[in-house]
Backbone as ProteinMPNN parsed JSONL, in Angstrom:
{"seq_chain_A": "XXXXXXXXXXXXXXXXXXXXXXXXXXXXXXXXXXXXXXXXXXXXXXXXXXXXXXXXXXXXXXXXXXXXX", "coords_chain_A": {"N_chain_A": [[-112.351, -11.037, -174.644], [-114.998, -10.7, -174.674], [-114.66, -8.181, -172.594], [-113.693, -6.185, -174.949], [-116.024, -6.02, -177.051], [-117.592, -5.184, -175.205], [-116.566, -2.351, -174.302], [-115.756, -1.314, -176.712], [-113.215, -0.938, -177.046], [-109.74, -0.971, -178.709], [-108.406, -4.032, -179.207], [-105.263, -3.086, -179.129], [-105.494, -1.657, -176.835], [-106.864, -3.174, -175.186], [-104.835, -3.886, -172.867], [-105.044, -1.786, -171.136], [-106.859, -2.085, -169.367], [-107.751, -2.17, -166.365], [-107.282, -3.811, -162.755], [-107.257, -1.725, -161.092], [-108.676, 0.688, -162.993], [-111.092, -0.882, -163.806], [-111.926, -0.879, -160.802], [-112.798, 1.763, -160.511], [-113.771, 1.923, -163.02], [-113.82, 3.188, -165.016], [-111.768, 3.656, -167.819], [-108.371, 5.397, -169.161], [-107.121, 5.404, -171.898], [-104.427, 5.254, -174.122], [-103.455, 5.843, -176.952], [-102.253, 5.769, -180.732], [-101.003, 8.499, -180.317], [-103.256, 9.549, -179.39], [-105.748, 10.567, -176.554], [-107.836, 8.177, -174.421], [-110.923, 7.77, -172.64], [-112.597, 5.566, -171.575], [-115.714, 4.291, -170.862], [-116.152, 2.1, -168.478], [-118.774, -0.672, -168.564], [-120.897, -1.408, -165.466], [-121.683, -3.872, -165.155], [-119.149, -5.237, -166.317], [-117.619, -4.599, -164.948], [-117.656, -5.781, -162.713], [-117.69, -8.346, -163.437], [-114.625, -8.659, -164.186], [-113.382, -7.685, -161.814], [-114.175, -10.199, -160.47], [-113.073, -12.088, -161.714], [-110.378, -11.009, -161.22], [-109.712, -11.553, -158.433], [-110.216, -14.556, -158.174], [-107.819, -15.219, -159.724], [-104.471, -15.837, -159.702], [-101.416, -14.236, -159.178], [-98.899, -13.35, -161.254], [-95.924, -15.247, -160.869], [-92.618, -13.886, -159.814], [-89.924, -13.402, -161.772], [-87.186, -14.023, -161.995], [-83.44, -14.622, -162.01], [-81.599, -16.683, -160.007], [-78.258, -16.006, -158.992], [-75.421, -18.528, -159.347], [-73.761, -19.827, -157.134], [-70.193, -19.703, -157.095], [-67.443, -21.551, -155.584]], "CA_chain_A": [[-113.214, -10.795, -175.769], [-116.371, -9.543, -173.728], [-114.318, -7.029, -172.404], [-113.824, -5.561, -176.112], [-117.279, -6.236, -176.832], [-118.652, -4.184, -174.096], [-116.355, -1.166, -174.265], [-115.435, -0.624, -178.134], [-111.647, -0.72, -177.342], [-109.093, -1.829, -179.322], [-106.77, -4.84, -179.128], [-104.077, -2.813, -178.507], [-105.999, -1.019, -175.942], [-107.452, -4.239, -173.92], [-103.68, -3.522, -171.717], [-105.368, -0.982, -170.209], [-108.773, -2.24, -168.339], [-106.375, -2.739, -165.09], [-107.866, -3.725, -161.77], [-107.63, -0.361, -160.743], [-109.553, 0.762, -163.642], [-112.037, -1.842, -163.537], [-112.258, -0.212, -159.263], [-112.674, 3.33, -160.761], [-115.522, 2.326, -163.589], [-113.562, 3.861, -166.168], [-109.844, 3.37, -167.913], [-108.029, 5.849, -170.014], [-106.468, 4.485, -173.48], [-103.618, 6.325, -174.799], [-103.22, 4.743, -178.377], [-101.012, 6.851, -181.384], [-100.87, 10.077, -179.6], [-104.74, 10.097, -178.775], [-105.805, 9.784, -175.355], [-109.713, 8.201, -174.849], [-111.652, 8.154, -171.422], [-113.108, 4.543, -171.619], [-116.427, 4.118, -169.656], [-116.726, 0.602, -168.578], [-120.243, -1.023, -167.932], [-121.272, -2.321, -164.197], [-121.83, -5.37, -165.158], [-118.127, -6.241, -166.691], [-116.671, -4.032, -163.508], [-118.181, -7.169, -161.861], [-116.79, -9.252, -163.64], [-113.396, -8.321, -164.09], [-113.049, -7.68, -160.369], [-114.104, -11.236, -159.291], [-111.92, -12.708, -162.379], [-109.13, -10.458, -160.668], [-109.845, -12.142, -157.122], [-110.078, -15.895, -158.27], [-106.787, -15.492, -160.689], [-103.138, -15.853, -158.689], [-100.474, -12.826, -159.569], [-97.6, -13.843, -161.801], [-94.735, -15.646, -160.209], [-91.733, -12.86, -160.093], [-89.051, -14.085, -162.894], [-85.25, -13.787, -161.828], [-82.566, -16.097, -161.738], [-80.705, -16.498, -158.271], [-77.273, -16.339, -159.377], [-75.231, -19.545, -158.968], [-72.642, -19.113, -156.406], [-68.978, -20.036, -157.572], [-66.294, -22.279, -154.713]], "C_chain_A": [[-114.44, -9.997, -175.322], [-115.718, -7.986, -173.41], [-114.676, -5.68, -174.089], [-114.982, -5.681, -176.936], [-117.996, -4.79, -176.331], [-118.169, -2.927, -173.993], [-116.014, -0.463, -175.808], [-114.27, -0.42, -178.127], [-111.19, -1.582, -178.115], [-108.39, -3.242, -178.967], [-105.921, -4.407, -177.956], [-104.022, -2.034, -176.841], [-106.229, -1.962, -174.229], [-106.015, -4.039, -172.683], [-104.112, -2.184, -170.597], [-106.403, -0.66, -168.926], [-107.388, -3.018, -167.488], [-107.659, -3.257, -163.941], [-108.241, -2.25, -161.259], [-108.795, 0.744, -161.835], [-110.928, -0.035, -164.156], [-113.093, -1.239, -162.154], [-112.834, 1.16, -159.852], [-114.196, 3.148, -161.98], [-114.871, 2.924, -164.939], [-111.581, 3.994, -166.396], [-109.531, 4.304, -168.75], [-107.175, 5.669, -170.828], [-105.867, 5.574, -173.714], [-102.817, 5.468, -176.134], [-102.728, 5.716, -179.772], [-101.711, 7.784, -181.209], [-102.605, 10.407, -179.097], [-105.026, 9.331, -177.206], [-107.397, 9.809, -175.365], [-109.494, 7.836, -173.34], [-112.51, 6.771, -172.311], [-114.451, 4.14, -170.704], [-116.753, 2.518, -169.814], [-118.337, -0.186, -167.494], [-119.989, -1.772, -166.271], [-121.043, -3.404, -164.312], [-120.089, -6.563, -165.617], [-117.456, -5.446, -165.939], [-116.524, -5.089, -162.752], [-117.251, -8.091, -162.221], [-115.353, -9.724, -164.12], [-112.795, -8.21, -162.806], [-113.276, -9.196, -159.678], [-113.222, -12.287, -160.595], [-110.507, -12.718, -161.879], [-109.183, -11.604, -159.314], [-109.455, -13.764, -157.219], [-108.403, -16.075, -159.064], [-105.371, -15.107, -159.464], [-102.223, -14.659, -159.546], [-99.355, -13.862, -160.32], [-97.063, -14.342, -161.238], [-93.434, -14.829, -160.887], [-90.839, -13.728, -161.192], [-87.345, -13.359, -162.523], [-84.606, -15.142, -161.717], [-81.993, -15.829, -160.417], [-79.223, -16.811, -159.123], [-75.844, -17.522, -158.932], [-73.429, -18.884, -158.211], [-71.17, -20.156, -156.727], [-67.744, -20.725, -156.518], [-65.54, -22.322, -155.434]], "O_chain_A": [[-114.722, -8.837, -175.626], [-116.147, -6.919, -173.849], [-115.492, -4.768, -174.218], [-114.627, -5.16, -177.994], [-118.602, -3.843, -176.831], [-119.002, -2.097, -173.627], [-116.025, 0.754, -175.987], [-113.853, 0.263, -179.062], [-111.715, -2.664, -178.378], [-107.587, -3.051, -178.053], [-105.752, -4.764, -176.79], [-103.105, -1.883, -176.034], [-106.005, -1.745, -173.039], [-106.381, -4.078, -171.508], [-103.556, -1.82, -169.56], [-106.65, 0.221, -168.102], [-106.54, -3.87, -167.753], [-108.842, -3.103, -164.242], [-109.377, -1.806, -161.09], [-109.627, 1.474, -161.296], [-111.681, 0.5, -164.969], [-114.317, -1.114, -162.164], [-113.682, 1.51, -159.031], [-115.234, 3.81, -161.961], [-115.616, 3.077, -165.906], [-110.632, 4.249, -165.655], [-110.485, 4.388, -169.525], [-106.07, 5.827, -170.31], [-106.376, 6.691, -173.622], [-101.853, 4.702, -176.124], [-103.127, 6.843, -179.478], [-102.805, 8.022, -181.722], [-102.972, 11.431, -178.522], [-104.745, 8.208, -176.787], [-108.139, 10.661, -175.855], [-108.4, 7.638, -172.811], [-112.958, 6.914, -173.448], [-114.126, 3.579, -169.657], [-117.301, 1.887, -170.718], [-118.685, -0.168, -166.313], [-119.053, -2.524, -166.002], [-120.216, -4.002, -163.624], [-119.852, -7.758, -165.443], [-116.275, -5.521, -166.28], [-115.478, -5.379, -162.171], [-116.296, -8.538, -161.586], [-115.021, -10.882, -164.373], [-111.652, -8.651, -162.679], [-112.749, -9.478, -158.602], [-112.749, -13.332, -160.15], [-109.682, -13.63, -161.911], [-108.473, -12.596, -159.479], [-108.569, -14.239, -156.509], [-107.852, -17.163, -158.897], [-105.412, -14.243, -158.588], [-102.623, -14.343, -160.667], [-99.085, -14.99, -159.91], [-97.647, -14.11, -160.18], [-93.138, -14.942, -162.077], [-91.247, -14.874, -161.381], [-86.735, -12.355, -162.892], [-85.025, -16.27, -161.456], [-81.996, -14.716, -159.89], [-79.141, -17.81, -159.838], [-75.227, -17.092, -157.957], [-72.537, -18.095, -158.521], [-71.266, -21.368, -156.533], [-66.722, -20.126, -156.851], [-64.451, -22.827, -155.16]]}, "name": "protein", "num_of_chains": 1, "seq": "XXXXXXXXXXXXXXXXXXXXXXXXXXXXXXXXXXXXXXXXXXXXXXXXXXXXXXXXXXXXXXXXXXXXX"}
C-alpha cells in the first residue's frame, strides 16, 4: 500500500517495483501498450530493500514423480 502511495502506480503495476528496481531507484511499468519510467523515493528504496532481506524466497513448486515397481 505505501508503495502505491509513494509512487502513483497502479495496482496492476505494483508487479513491477522488483528488488532490482527498488537497487536502481527507478522501475519501468508497461501497462496497455504504454510504457512509464517510475521514479521511486529514497526512503521506500529503503524500505523495500530491507523488507527484501528479512523476507525468505518462495519454496520452488514441483512434484517429484512417484516411482512405479
Amino acid at each position: 500500500m505505501e508503495s502505491i502511495c509513494a509512487t502513483g502506480v497502479r495496482v496492476s503495476g505494483v508487479r513491477y517495483l522488483t528488488v532490482e528496481a527498488a537497487a536502481a531507484g527507478r522501475a519501468t511499468v508497461t501497462n496497455k501498450g504504454k510504457t512509464r519510467e517510475i521514479l521511486l523515493p529514497a526512503k521506500l528504496c529503503r524500505k523495500l530493500l530491507k523488507h527484501a532481506k528479512k523476507k525468505e524466497p518462495p519454496r520452488a513448486r514441483y512434484s517429484v514423480p512417484k516411482t512405479v515397481r
